[in-house]
N, CA, C, O and CB atoms as a CASP TS submission, in Angstrom:
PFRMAT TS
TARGET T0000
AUTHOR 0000-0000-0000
METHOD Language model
MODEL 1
PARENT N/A
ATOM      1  N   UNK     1      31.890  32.860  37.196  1.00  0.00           N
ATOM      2  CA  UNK     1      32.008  33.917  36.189  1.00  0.00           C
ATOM      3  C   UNK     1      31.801  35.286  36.842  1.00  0.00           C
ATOM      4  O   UNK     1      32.621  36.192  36.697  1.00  0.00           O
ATOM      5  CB  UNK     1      30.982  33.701  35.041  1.00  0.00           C
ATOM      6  N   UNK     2      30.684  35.411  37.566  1.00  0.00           N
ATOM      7  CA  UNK     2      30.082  36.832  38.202  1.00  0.00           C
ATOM      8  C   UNK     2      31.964  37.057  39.269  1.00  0.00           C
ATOM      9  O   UNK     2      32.895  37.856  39.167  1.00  0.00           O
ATOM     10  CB  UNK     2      27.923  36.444  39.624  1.00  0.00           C
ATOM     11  N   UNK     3      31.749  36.165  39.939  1.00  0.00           N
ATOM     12  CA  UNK     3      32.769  36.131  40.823  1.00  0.00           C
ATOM     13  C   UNK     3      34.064  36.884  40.569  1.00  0.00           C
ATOM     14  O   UNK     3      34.512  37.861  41.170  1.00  0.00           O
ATOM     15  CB  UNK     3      33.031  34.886  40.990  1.00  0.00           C
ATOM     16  N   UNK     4      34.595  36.166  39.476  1.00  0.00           N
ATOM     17  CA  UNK     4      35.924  36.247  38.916  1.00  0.00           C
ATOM     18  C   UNK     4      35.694  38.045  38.353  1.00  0.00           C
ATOM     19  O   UNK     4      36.524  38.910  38.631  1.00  0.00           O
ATOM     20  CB  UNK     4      36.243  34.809  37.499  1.00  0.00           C
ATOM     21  N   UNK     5      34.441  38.319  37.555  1.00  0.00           N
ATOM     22  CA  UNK     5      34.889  39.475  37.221  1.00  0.00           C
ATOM     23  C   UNK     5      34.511  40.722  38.633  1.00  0.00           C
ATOM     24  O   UNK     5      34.742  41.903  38.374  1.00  0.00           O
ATOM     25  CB  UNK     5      34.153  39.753  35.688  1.00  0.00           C
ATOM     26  N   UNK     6      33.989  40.393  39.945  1.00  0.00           N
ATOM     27  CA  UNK     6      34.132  40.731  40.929  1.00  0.00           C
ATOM     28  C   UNK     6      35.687  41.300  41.409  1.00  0.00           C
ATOM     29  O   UNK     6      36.078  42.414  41.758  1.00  0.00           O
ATOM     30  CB  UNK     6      33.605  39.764  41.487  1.00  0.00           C
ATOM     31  N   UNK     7      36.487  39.746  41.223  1.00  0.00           N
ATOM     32  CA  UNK     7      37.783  39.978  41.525  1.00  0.00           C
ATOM     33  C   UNK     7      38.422  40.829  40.819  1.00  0.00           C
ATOM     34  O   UNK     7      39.243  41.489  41.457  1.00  0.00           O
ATOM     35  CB  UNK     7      38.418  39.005  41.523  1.00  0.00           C
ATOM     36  N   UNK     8      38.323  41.079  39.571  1.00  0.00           N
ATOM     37  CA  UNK     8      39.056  41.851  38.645  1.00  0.00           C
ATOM     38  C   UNK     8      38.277  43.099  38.648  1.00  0.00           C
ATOM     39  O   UNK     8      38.883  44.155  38.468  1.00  0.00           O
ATOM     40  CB  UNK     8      39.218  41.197  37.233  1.00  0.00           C
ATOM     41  N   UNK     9      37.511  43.101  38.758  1.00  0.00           N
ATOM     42  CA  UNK     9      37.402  44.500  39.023  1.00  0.00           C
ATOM     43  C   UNK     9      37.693  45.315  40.463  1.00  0.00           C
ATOM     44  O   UNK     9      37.841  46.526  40.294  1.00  0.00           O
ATOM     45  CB  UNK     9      36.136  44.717  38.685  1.00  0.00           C
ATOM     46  N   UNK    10      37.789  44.896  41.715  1.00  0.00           N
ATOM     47  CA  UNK    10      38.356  44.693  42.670  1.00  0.00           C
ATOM     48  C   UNK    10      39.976  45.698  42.773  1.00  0.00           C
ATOM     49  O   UNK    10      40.479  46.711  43.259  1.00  0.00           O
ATOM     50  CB  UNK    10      38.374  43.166  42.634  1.00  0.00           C
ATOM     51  N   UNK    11      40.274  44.348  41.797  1.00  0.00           N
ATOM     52  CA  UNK    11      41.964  44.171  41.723  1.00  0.00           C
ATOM     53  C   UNK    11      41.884  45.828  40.948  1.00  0.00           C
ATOM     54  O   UNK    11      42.430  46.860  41.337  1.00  0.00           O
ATOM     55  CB  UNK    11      42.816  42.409  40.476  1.00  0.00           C
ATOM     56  N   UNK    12      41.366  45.702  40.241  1.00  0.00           N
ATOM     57  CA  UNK    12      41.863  47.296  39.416  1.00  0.00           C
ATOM     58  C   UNK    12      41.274  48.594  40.448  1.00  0.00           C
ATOM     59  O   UNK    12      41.849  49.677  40.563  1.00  0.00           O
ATOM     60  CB  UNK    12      40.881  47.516  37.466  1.00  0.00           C
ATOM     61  N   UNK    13      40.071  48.228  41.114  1.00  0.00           N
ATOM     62  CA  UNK    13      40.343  49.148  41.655  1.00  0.00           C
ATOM     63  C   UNK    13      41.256  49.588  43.257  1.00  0.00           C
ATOM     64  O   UNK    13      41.260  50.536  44.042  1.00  0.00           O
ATOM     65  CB  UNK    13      39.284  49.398  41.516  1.00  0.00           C
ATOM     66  N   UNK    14      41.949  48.273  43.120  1.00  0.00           N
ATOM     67  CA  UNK    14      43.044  48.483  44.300  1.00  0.00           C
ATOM     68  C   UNK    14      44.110  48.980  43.871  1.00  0.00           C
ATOM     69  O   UNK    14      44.722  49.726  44.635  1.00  0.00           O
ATOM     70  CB  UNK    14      43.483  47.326  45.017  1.00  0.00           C
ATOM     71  N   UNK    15      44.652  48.717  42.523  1.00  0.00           N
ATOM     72  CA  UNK    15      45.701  48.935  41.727  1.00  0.00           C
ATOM     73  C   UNK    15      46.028  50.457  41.472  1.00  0.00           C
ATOM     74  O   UNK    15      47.117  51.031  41.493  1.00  0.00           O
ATOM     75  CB  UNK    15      45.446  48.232  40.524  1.00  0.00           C
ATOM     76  N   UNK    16      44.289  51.116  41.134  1.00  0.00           N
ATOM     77  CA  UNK    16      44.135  52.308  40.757  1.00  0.00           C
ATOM     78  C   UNK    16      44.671  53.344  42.122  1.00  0.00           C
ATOM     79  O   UNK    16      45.310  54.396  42.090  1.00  0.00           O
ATOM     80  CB  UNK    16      42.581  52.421  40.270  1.00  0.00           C
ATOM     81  N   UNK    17      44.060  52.474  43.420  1.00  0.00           N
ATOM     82  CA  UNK    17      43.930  53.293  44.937  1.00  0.00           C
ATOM     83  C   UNK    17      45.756  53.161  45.643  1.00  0.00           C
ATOM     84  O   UNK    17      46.094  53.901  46.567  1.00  0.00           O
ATOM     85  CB  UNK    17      42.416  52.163  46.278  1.00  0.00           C
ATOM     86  N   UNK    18      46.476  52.406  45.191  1.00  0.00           N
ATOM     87  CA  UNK    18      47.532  52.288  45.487  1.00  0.00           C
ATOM     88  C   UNK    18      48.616  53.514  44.658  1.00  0.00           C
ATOM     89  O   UNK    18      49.543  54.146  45.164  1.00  0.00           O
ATOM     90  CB  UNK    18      47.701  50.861  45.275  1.00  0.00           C
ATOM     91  N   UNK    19      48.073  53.557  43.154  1.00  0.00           N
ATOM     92  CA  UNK    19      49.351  54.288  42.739  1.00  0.00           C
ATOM     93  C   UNK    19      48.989  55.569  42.791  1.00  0.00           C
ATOM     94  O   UNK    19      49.805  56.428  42.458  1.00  0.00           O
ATOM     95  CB  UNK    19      49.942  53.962  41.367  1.00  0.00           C
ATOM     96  N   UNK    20      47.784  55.897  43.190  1.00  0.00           N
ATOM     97  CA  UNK    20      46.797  57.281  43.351  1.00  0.00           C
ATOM     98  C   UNK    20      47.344  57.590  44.921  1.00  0.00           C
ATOM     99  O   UNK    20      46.915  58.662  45.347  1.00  0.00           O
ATOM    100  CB  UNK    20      44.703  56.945  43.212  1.00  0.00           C
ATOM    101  N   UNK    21      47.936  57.086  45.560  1.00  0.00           N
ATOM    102  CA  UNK    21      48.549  57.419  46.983  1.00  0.00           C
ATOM    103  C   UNK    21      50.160  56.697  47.354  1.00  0.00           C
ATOM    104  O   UNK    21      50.523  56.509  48.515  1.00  0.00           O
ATOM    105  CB  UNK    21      47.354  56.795  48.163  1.00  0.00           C
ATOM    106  N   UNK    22      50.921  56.385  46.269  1.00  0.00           N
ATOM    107  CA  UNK    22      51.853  56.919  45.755  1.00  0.00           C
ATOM    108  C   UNK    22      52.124  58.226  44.858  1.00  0.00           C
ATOM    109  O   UNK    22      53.101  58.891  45.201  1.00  0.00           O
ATOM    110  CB  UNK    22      52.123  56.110  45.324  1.00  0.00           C
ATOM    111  N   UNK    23      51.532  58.587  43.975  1.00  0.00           N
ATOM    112  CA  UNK    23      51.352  59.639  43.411  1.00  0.00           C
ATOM    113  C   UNK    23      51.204  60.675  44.646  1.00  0.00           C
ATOM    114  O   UNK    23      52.275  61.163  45.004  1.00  0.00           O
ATOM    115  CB  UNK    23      50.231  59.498  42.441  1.00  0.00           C
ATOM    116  N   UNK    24      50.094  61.075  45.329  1.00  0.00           N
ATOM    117  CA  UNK    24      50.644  61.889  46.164  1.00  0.00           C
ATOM    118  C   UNK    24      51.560  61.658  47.260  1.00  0.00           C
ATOM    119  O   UNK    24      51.982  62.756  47.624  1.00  0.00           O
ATOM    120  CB  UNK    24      49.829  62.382  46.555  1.00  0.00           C
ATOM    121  N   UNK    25      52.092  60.653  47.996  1.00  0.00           N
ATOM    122  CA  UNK    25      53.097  60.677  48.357  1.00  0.00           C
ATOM    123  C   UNK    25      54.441  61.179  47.939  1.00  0.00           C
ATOM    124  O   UNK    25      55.247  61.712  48.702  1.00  0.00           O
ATOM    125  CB  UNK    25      53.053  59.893  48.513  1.00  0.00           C
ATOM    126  N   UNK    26      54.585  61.002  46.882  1.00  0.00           N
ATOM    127  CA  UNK    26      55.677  62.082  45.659  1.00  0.00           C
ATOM    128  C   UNK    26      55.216  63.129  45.354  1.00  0.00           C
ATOM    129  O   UNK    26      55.973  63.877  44.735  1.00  0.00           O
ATOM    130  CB  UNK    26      55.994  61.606  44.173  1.00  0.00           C
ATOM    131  N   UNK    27      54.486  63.382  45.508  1.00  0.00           N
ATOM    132  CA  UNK    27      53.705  65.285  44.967  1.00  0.00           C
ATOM    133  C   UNK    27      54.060  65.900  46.473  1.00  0.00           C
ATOM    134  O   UNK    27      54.450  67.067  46.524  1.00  0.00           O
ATOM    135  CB  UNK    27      51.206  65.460  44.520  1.00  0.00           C
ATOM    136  N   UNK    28      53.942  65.207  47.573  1.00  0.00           N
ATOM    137  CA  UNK    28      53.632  66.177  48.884  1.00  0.00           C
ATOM    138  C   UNK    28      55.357  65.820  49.625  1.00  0.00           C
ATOM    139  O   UNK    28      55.724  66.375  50.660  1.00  0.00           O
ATOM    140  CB  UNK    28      51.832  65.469  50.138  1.00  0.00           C
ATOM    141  N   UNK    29      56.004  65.075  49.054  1.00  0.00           N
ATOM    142  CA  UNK    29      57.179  64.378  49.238  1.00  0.00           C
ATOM    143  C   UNK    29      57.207  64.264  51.134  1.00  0.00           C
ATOM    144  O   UNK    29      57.992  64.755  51.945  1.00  0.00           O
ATOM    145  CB  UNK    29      58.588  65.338  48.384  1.00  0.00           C
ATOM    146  N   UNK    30      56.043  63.439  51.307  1.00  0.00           N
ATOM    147  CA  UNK    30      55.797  62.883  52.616  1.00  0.00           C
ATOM    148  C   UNK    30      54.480  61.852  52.709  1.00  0.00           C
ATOM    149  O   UNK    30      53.429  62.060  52.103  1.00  0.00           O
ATOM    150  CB  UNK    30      55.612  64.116  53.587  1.00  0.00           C
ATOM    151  N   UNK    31      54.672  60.962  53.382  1.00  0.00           N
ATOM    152  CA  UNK    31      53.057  59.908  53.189  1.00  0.00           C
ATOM    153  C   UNK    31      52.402  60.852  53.644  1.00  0.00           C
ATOM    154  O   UNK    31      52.877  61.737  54.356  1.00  0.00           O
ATOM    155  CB  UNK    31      52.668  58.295  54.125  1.00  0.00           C
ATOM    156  N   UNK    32      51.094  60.758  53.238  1.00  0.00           N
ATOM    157  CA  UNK    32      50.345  61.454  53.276  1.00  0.00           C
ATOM    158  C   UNK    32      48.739  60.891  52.689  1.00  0.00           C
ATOM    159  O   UNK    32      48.079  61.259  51.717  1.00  0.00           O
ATOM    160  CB  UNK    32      51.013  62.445  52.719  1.00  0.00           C
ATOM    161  N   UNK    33      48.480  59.891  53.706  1.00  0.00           N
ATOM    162  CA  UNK    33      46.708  59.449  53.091  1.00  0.00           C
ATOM    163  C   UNK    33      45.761  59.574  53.631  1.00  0.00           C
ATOM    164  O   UNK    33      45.008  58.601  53.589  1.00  0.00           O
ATOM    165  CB  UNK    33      46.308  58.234  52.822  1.00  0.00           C
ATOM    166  N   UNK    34      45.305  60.775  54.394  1.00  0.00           N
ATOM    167  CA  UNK    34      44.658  61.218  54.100  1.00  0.00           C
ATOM    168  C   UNK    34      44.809  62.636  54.359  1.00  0.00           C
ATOM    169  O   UNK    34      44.779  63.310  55.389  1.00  0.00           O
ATOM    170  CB  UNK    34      43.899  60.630  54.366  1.00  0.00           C
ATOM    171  N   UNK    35      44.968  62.877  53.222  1.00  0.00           N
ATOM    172  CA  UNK    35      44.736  64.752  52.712  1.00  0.00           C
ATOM    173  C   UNK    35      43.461  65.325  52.927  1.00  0.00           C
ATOM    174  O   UNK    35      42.396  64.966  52.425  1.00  0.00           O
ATOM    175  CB  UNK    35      44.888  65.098  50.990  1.00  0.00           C
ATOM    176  N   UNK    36      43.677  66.290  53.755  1.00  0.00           N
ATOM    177  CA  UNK    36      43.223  67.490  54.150  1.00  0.00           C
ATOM    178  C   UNK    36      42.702  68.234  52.802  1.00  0.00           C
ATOM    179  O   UNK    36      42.227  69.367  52.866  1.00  0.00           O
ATOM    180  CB  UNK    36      44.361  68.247  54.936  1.00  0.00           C
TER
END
């Protein structure tokens, strides 16, 4: 139980860190991780 909601919370916050650096990759219209 502890585990599983480990994973899921995890997962969301990979989910969150992925489209948060797509997002600036389209704002700076170049990869770009780690901003200055």
């Amino acid at each position: 139980m502890y585990l599983n909601t480990c994973l899921k919370y995890f997962k969301y916050i990979y989910t969150l860190n992925t489209l948060y650096l797509i997002y600036l990759n389209n704002f700076h219209g170049k990869p770009n991780f780690f901003p200055k």
